[in-house]
VOPAGU-2260 file (C-alpha; in pm, 1 decimal, decimal comma):
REM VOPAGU-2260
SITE   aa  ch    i         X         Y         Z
SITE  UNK   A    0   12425,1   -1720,9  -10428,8
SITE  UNK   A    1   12205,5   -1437,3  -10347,8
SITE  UNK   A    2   12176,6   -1369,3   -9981,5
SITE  UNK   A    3   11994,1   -1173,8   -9788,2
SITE  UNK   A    4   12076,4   -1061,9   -9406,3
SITE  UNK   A    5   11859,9    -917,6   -9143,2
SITE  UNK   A    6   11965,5    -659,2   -8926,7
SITE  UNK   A    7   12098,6    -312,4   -8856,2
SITE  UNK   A    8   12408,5    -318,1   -8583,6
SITE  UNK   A    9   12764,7    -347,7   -8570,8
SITE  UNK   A   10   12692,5    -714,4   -8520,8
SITE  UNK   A   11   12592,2    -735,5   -8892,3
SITE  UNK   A   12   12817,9    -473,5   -9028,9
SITE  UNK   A   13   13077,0    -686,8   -8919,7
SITE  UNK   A   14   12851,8   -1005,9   -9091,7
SITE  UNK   A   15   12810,0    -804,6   -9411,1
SITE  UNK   A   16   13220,1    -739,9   -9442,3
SITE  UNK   A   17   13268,1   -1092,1   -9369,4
SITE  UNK   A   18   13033,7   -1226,8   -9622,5
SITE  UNK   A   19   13132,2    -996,2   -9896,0
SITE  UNK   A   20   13413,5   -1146,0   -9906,9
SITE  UNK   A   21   13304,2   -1485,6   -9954,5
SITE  UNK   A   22   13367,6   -1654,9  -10310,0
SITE  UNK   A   23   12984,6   -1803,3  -10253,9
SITE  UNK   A   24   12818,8   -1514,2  -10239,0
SITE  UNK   A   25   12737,2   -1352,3  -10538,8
SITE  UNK   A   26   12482,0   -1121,7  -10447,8
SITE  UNK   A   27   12453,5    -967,5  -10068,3
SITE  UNK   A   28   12141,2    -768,7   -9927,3
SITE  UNK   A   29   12050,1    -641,7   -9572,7
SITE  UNK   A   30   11771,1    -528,9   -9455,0
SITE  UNK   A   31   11768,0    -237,2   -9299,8
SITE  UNK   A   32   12118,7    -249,5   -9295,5
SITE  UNK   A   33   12276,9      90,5   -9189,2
SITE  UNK   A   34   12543,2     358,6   -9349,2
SITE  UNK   A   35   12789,9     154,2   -9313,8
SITE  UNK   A   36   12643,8    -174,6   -9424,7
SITE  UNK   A   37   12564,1      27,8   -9713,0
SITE  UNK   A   38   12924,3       1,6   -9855,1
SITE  UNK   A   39   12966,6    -362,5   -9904,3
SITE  UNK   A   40   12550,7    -435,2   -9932,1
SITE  UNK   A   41   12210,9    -302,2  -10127,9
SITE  UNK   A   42   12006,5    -198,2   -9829,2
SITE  UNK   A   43   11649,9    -244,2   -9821,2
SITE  UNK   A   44   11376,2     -25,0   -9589,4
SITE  UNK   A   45   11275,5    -368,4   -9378,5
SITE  UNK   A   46   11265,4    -323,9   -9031,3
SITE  UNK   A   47   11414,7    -691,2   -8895,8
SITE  UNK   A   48   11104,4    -722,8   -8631,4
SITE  UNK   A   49   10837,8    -676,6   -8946,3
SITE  UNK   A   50   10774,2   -1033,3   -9034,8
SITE  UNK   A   51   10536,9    -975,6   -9287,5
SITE  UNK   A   52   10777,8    -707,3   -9435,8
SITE  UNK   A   53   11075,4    -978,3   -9463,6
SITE  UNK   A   54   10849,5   -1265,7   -9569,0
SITE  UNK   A   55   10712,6    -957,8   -9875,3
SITE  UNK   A   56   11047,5    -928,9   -9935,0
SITE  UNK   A   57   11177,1   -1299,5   -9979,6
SITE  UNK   A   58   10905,6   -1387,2  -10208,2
SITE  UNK   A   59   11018,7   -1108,9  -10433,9
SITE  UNK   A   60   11366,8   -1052,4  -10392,2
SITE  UNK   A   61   11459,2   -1447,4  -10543,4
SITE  UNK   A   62   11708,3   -1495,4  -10266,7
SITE  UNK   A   63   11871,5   -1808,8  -10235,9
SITE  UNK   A   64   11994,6   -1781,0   -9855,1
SITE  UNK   A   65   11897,7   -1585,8   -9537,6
SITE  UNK   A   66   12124,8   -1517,9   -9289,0
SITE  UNK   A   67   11978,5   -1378,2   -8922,5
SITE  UNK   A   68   12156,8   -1131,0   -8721,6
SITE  UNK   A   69   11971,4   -1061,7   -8419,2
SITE  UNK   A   70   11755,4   -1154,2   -8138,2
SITE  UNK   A   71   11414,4    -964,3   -8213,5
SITE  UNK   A   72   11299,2   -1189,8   -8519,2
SITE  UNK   A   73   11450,4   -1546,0   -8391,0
SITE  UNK   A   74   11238,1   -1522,9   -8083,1
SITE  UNK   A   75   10918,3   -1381,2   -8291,8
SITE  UNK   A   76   10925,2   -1730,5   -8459,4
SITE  UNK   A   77   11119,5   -1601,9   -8882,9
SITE  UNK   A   78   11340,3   -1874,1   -8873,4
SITE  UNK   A   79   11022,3   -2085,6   -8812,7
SITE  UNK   A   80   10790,2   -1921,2   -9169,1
SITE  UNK   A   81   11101,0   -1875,6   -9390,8
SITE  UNK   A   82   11142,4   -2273,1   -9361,9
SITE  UNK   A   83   10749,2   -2299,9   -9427,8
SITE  UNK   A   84   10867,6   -2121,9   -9733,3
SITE  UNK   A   85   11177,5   -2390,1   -9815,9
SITE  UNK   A   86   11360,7   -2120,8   -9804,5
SITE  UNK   A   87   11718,1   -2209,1   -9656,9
SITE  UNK   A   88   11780,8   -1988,0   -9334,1
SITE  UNK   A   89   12082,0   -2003,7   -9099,5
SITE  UNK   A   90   11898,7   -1942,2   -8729,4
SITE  UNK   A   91   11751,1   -2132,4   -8478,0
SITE  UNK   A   92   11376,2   -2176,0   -8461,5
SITE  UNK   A   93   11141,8   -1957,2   -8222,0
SITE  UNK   A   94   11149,6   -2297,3   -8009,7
SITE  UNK   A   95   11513,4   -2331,1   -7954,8
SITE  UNK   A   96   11606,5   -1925,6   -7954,0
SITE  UNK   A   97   11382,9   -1973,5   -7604,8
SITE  UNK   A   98   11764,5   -2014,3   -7490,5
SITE  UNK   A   99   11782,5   -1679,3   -7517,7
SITE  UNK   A  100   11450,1   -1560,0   -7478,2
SITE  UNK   A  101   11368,2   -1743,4   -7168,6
SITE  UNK   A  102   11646,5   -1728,4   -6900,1
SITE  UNK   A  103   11406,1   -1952,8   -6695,0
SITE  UNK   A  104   11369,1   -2180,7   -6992,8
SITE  UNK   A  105   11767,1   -2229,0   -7035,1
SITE  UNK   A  106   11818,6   -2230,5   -6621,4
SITE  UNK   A  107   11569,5   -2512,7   -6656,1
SITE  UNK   A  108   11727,4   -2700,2   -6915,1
SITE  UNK   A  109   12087,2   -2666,9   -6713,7
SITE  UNK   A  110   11856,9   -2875,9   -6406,1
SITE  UNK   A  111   11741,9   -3136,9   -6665,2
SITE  UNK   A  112   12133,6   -3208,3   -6797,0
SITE  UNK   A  113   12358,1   -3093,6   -6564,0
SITE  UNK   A  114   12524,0   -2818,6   -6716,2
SITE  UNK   A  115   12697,5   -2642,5   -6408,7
SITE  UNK   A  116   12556,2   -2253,6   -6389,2
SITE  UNK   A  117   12496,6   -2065,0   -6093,7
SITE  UNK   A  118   12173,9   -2150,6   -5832,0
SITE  UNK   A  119   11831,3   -2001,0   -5905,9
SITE  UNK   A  120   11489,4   -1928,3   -5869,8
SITE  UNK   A  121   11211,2   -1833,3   -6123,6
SITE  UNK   A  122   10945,6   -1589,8   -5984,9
SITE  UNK   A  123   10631,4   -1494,0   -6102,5
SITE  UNK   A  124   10501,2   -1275,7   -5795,7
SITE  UNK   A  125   10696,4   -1006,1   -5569,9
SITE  UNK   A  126   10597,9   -1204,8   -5261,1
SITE  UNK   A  127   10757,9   -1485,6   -5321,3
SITE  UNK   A  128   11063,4   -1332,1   -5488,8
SITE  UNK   A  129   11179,5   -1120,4   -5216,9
SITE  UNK   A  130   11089,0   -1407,3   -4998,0
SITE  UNK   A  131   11393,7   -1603,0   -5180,1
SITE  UNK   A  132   11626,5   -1299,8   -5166,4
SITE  UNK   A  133   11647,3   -1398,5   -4774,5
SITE  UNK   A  134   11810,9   -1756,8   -4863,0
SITE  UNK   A  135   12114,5   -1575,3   -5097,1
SITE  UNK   A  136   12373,9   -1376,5   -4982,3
SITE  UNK   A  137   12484,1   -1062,4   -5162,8
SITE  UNK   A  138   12553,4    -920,8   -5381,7
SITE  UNK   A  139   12253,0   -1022,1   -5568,2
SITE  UNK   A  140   12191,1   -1118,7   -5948,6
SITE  UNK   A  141   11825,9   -1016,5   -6106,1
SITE  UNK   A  142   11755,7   -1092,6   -6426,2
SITE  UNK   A  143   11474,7   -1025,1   -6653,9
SITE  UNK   A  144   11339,5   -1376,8   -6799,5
SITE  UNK   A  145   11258,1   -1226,9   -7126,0
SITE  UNK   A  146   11440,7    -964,6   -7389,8
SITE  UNK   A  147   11570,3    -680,2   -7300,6
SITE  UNK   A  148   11844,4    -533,3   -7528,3
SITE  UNK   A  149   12137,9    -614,4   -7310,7
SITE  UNK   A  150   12002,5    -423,4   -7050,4
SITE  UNK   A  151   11767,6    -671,5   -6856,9
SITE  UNK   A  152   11998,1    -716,8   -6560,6
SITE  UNK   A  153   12107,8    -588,5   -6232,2
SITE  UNK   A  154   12348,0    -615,7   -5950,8
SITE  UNK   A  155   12222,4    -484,0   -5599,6
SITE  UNK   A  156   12477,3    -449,0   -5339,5
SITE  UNK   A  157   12183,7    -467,0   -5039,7
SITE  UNK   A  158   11878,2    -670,6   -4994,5
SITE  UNK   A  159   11715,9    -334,2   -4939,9
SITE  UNK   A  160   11827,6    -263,7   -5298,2
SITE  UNK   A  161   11708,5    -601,4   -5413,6
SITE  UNK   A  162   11392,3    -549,9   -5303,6
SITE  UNK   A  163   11341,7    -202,8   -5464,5
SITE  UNK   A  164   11455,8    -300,5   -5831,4
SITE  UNK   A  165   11245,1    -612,4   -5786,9
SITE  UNK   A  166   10952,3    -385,0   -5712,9
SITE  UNK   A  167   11023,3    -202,6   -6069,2
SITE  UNK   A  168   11113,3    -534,0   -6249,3
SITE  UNK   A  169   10687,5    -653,9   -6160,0
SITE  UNK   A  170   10614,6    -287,8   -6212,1
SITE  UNK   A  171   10716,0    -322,9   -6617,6
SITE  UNK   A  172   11093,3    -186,8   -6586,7
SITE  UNK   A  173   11162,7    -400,5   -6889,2
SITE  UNK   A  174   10782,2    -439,6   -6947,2
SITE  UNK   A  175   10674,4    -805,0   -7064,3
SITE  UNK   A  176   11048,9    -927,6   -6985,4
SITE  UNK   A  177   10997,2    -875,2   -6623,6
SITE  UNK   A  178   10704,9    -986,5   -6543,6
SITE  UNK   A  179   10944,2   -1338,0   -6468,7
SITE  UNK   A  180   11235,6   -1276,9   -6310,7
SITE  UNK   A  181   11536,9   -1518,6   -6240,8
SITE  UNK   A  182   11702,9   -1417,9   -5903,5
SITE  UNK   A  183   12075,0   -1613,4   -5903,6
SITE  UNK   A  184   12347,6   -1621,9   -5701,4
SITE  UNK   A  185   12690,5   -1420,2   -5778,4
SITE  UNK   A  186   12929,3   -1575,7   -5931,8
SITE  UNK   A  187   13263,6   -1458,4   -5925,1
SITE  UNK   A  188   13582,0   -1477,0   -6144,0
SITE  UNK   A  189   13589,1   -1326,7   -6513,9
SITE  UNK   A  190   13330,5   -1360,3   -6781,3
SITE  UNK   A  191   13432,4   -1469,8   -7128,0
SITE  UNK   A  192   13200,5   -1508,8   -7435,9
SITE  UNK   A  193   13277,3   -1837,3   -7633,1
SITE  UNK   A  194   13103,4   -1925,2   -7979,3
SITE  UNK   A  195   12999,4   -2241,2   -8126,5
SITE  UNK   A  196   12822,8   -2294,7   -8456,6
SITE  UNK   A  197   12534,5   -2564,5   -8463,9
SITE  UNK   A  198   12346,6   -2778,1   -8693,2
SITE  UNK   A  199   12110,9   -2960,0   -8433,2
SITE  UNK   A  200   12401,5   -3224,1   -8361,9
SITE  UNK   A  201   12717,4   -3135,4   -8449,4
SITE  UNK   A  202   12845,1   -2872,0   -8249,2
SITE  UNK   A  203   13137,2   -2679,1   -8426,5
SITE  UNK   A  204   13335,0   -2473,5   -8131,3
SITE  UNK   A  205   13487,8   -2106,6   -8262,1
SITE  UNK   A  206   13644,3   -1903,9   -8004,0
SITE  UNK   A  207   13664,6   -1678,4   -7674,2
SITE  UNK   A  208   13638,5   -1337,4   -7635,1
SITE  UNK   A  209   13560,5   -1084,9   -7318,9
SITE  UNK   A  210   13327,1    -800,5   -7327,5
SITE  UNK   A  211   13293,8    -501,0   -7139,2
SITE  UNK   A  212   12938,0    -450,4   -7046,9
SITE  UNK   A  213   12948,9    -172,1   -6790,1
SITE  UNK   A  214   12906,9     152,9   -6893,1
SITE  UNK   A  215   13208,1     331,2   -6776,7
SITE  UNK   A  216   13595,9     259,9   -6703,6
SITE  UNK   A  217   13648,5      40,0   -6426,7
SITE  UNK   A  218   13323,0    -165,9   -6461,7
SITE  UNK   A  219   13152,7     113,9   -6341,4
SITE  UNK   A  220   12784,0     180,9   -6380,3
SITE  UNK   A  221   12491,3      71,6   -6565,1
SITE  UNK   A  222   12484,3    -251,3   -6772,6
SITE  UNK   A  223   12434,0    -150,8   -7132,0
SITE  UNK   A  224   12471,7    -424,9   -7511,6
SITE  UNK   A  225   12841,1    -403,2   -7470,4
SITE  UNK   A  226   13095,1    -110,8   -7493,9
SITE  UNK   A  227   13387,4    -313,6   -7610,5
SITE  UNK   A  228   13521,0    -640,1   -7634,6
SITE  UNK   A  229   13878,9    -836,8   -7815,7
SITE  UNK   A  230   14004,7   -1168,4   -7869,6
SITE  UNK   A  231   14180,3   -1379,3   -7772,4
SITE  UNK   A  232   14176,8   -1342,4   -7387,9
SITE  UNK   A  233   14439,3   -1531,4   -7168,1
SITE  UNK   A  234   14178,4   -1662,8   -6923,1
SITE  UNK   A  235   14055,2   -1861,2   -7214,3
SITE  UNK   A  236   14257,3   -2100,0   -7359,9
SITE  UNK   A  237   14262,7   -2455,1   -7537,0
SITE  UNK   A  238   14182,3   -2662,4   -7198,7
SITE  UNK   A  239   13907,1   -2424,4   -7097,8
SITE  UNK   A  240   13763,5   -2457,0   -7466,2
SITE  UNK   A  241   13747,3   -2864,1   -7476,9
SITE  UNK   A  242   13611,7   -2802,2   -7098,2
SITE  UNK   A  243   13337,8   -2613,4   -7227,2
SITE  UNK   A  244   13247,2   -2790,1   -7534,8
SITE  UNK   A  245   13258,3   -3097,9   -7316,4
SITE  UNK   A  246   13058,2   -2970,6   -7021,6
SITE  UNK   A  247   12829,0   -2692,3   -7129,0
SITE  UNK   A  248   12796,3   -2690,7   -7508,6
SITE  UNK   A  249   12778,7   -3039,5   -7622,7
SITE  UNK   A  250   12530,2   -3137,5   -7331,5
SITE  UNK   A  251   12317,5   -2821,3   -7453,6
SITE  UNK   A  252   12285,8   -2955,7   -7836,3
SITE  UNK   A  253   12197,2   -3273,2   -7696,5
SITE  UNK   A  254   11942,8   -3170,3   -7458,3
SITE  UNK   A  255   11777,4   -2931,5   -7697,8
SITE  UNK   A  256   11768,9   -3176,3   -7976,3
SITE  UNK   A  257   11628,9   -3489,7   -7699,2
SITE  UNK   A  258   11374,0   -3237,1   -7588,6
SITE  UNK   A  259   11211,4   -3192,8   -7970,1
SITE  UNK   A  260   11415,7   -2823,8   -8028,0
SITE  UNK   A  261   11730,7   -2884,5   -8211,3
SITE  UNK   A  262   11952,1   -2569,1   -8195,8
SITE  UNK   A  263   12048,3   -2450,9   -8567,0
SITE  UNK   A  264   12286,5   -2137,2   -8562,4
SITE  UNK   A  265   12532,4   -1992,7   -8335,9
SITE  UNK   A  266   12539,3   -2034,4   -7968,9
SITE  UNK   A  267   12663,9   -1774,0   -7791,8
SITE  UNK   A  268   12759,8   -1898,7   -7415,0
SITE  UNK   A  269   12836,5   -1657,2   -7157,6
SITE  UNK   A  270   13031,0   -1805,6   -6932,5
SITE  UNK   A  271   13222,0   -1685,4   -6574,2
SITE  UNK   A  272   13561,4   -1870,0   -6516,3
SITE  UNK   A  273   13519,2   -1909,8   -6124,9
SITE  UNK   A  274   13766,4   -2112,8   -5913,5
SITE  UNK   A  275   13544,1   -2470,7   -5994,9
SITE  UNK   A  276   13562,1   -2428,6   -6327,0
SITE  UNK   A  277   13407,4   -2275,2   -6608,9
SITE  UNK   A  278   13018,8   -2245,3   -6576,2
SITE  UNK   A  279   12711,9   -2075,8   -6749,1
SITE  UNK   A  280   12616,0   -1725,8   -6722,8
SITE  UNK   A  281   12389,9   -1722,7   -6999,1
SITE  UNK   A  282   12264,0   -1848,3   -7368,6
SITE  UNK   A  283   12226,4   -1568,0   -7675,8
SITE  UNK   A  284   12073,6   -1773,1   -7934,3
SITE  UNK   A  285   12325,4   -1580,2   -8185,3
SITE  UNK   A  286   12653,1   -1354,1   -8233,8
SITE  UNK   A  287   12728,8   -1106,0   -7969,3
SITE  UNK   A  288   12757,0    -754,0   -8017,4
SITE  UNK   A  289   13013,0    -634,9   -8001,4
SITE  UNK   A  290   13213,1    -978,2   -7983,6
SITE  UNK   A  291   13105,8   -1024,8   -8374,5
SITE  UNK   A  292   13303,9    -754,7   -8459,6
SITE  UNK   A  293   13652,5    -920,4   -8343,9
SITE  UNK   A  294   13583,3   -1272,8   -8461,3
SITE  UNK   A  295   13483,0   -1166,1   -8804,7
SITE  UNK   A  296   13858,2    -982,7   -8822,9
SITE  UNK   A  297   13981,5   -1276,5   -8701,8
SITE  UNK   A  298   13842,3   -1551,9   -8906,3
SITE  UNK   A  299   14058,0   -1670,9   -9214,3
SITE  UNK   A  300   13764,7   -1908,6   -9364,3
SITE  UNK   A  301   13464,5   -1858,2   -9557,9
SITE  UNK   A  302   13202,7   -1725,9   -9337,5
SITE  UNK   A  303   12910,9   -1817,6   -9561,2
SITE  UNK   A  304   13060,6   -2223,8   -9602,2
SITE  UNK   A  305   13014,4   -2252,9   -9237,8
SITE  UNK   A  306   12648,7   -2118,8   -9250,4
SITE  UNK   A  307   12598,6   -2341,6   -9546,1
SITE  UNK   A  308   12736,5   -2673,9   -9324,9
SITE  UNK   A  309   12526,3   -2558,6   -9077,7
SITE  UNK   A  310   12161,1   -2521,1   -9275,3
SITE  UNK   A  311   12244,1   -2820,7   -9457,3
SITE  UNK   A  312   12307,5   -3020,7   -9159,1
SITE  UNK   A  313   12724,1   -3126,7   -9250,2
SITE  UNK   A  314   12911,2   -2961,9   -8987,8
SITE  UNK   A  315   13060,8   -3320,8   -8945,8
SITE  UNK   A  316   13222,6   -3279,7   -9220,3
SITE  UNK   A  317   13349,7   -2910,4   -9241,4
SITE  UNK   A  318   13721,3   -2855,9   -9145,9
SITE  UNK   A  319   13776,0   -2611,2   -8841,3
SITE  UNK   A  320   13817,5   -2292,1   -8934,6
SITE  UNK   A  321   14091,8   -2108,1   -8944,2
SITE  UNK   A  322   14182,5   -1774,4   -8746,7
SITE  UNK   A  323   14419,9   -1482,2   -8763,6
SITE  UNK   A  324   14653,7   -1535,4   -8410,6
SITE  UNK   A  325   14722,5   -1129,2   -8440,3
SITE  UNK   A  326   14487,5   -1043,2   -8161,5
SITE  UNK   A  327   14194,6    -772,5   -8241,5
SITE  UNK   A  328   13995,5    -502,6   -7999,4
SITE  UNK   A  329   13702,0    -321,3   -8050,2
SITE  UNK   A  330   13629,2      -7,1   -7869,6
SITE  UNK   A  331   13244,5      75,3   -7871,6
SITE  UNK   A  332   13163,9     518,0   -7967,5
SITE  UNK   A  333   12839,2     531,7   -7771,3
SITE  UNK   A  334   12589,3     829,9   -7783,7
SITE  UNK   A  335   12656,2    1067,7   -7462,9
SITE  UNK   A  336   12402,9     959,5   -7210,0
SITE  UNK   A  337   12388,2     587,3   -7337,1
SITE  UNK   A  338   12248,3     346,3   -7186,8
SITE  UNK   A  339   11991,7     627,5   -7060,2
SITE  UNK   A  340   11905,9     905,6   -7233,3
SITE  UNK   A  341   12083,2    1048,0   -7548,3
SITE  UNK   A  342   12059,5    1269,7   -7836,7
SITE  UNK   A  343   12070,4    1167,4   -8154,2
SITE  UNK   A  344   12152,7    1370,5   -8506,0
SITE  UNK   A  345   12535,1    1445,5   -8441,8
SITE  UNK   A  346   12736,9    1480,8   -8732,8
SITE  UNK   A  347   13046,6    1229,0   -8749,7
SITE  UNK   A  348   13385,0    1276,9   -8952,9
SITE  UNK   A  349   13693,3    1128,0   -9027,9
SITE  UNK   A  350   13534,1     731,8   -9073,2
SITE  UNK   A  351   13693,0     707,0   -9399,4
SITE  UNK   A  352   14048,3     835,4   -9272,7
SITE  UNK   A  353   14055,8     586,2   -8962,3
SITE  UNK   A  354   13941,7     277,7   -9182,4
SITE  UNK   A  355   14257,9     405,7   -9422,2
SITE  UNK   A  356   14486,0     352,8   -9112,6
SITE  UNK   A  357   14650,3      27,2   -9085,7
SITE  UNK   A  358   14484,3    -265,8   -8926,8
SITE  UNK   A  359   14211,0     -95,0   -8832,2
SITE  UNK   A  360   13776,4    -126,7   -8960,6
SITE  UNK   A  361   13518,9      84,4   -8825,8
SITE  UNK   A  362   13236,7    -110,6   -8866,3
SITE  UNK   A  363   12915,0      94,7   -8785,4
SITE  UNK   A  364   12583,0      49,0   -8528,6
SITE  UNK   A  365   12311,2     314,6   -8540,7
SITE  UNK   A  366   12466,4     543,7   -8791,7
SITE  UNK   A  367   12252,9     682,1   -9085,7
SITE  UNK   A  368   12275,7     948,9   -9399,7
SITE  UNK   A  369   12158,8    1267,6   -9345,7
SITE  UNK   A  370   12061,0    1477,4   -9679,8
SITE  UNK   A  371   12389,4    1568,5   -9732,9
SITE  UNK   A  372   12525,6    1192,8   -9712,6
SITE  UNK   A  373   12684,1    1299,1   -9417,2
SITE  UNK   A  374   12722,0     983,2   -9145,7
SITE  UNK   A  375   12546,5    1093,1   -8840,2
SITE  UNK   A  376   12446,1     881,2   -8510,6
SITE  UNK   A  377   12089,8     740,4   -8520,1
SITE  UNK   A  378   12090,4     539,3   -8167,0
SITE  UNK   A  379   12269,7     446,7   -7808,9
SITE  UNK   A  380   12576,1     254,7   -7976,8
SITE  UNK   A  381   12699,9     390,2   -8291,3
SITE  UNK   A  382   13050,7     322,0   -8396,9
SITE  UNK   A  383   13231,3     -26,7   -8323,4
SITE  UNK   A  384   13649,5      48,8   -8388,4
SITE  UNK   A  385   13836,0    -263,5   -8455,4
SITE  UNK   A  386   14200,9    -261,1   -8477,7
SITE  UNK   A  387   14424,9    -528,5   -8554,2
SITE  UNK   A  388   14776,4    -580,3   -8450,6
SITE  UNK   A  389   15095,3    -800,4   -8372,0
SITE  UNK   A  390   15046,6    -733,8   -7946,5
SITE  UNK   A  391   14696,0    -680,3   -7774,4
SITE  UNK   A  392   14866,5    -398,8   -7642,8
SITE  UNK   A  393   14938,9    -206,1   -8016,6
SITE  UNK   A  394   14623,7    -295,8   -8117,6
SITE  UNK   A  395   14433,6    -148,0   -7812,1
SITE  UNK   A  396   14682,5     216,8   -7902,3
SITE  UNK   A  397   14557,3     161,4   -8261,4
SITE  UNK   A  398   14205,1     200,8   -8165,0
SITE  UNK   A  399   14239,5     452,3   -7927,3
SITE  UNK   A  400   14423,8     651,7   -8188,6
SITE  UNK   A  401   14181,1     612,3   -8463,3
SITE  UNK   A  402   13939,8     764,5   -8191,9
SITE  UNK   A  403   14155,1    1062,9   -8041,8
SITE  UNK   A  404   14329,0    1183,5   -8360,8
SITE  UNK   A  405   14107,2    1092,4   -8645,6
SITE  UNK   A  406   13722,5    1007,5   -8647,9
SITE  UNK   A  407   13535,6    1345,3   -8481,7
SITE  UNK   A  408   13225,7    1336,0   -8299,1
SITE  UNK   A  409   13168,5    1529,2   -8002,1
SITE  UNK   A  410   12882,8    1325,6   -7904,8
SITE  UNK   A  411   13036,4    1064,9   -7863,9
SITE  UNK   A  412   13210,7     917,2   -7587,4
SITE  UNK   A  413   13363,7     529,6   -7525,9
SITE  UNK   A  414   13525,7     371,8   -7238,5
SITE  UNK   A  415   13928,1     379,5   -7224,4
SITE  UNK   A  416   13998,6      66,8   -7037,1
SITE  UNK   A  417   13892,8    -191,6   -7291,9
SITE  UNK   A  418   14088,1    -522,8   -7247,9
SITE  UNK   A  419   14217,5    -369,2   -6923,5
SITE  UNK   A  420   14199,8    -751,8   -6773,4
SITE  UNK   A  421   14397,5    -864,5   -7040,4
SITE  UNK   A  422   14691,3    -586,6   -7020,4
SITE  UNK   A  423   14693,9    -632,0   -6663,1
């Protein structure tokens, strides 16, 4: 089977490893991939927003499968021409990725079938929005409706602050993804990412993980894609996961498919564990990044059978799948000044000599070849380091020691508390 996947991050470097290894796949291409992705695919110049570029390409390239890795193209609509084409695609339509496109669109769809997320309002105007902030207590929760790379959310501590970032959210902060905003109330307890694969009915679960989206140690500072993340967490386990399937996924497949947009692909819940009970953050209509990264290391089965169940609509019949217990971390090398501004261009070393060490993959981000075929960064987040080991605590030493002693990039930096919940 020839397939072909779209995307450029650590999200589908990770993809890429995983479905190279897969007995199906006989032929793997990404487009436009990265230096990493390089290694185990042929890469291919495609940016994965140009439509018309990926549609050129799938007409000529005789691919038998596409695989979609993130956001950007589900919500311009690809899923939606590549079946036009009969081409098989694993994705959700541009209909039901509005779970992640549209936080007003999924808040709305929690009303309709009691799924149990935190309270809300949708606001179109300043006015009215600041208006609400007087009826919540903070700290507050402001949210961008539409895309915004990870970053499309804040946290003010004062109404005074409220009201200023709301003032920049309607004054194009995150441009078109502001101009709605969702204002919610804070939720507290710890957030944990849990996967499920989907084939409009079924509802397949995977598993947990916990992310580290703050910029710096502590859960300090901005909000950025992710700096870290590992599986399994303990504030996750087997009675939380049937909770959630019960209460949050399985009424979400049903309520998307009763409302005319059954969900195909993964479904990627964010979820805070507060003192009632598990309840919804957030939908991503597709892996995390960088939570990919750890379940891919984890996962014993065939990556590209599940996608196949899924397209093909026979989840209901596909065994679970089967995952490594040795736990896994992945610490996130961002670009110095990440999520704000950064250089890029730096030179980085010693890749090869850290994936040589046991248990651990560097799976790449923004990276590139210079002339030279030297690996240098290209973006914000450049370098995902997994490591794999018997204790969450040996793996978390393995990474760190892959990034002190071996790979060199001096601009670079990562945070050095991920799993920190977890080791507490």
């Amino acid at each position: 089977m020839k397939v072909l996947l779209i995307g450029s991050g650590g999200r589908e470097h990770a993809l890429a490893w995983k479905l190279s290894q897969s007995e199906l796949v006989t032929e793997l291409v990404c487009a436009p991939g990265n230096a990493g992705i390089a290694e185990v695919a042929a890469i291919v110049p495609v940016a994965a927003d140009d439509i018309i570029g990926i549609v050129a390409l799938v007409q000529s390239g005789g691919f038998d499968f596409v695989v979609v890795g993130p956001e950007q193209p589900l919500a311009l609509g690809l899923v939606d021409v590549l079946q036009e084409m009969d081409i098989k695609v694993f994705g959700p339509t541009e209909a039901a990725a509005q779970l992640e496109s549209s936080k007003a669109f999924t808040k709305e769809l929690c009303t309709r079938y009691n799924i149990p997320t935190a309270a809300y309002g949708v606001f179109t105007e300043l006015k009215e929005a600041k208006a609400y902030l007087k009826t919540m207590k903070p700290p507050y929760v402001l949210k961008a409706d539409g895309l915004a790379a990870g970053k499309g959310v804040v946290l003010p501590e004062t109404r005074k602050e409220a009201e200023a970032e709301l003032e920049e959210f309607f004054s194009g902060k995150f441009g078109d993804a502001s101009q709605t905003v969702v204002i919610e109330e804070f939720m507290s307890g710890q957030e944990v990412s849990f996967f499920a694969v989907s084939d409009g009915i079924t509802a397949l679960p995977l598993i947990g993980a916990q992310d580290h989206k703050r910029a710096y140690d502590g859960d300090k500072g901005p909000n950025t894609g992710g700096m870290g993340a590992y599986s399994p967490t303990p504030v996750f386990d087997d009675k939380a996961l049937a909770l959630v399937m019960d209460k949050i996924i399985q009424p979400t497949i049903h309520g998307m498919a009763k409302d005319g947009h059954p969900f195909v692909g993964v479904l990627f819940a964010g979820l805070m564990m507060t003192p009632e009970g598990p309840k919804l953050i957030e939908y991503n209509a597709r892996f995390g990044d960088p939570e990919c990264q750890v379940l891919m290391r984890r996962l014993q089965s065939d990556l590209m059978e599940i996608f196949i169940a899924a397209e093909d609509g026979n989840l209901d019949k596909l065994k679970a799948p089967g995952w490594f217990d040795e736990p896994v971390v992945n610490v996130v090398l961002a670009s110095k000044g990440y999520p704000g501004n950064y250089r890029k261009g730096g030179q980085i070393k010693g890749i090869d000599k850290a994936n040589d060490m046991d248990g651990v993959v560097v799976f790449h981000a923004s990276t590139k070849l210079n002339d030279k075929g030297v690996v240098c960064a290209a973006g914000g987040r450049v370098l995902n380091i997994t490591a794999q080991a018997s204790s969450l605590e040996n793996a978390v030493a393995k990474a760190y020691k892959a990034i002190d002693e071996v790979i060199k990039w001096p601009g670079g930096f990562c945070r050095r508390d991920i799993a920190h919940h977890a080791l507490k």
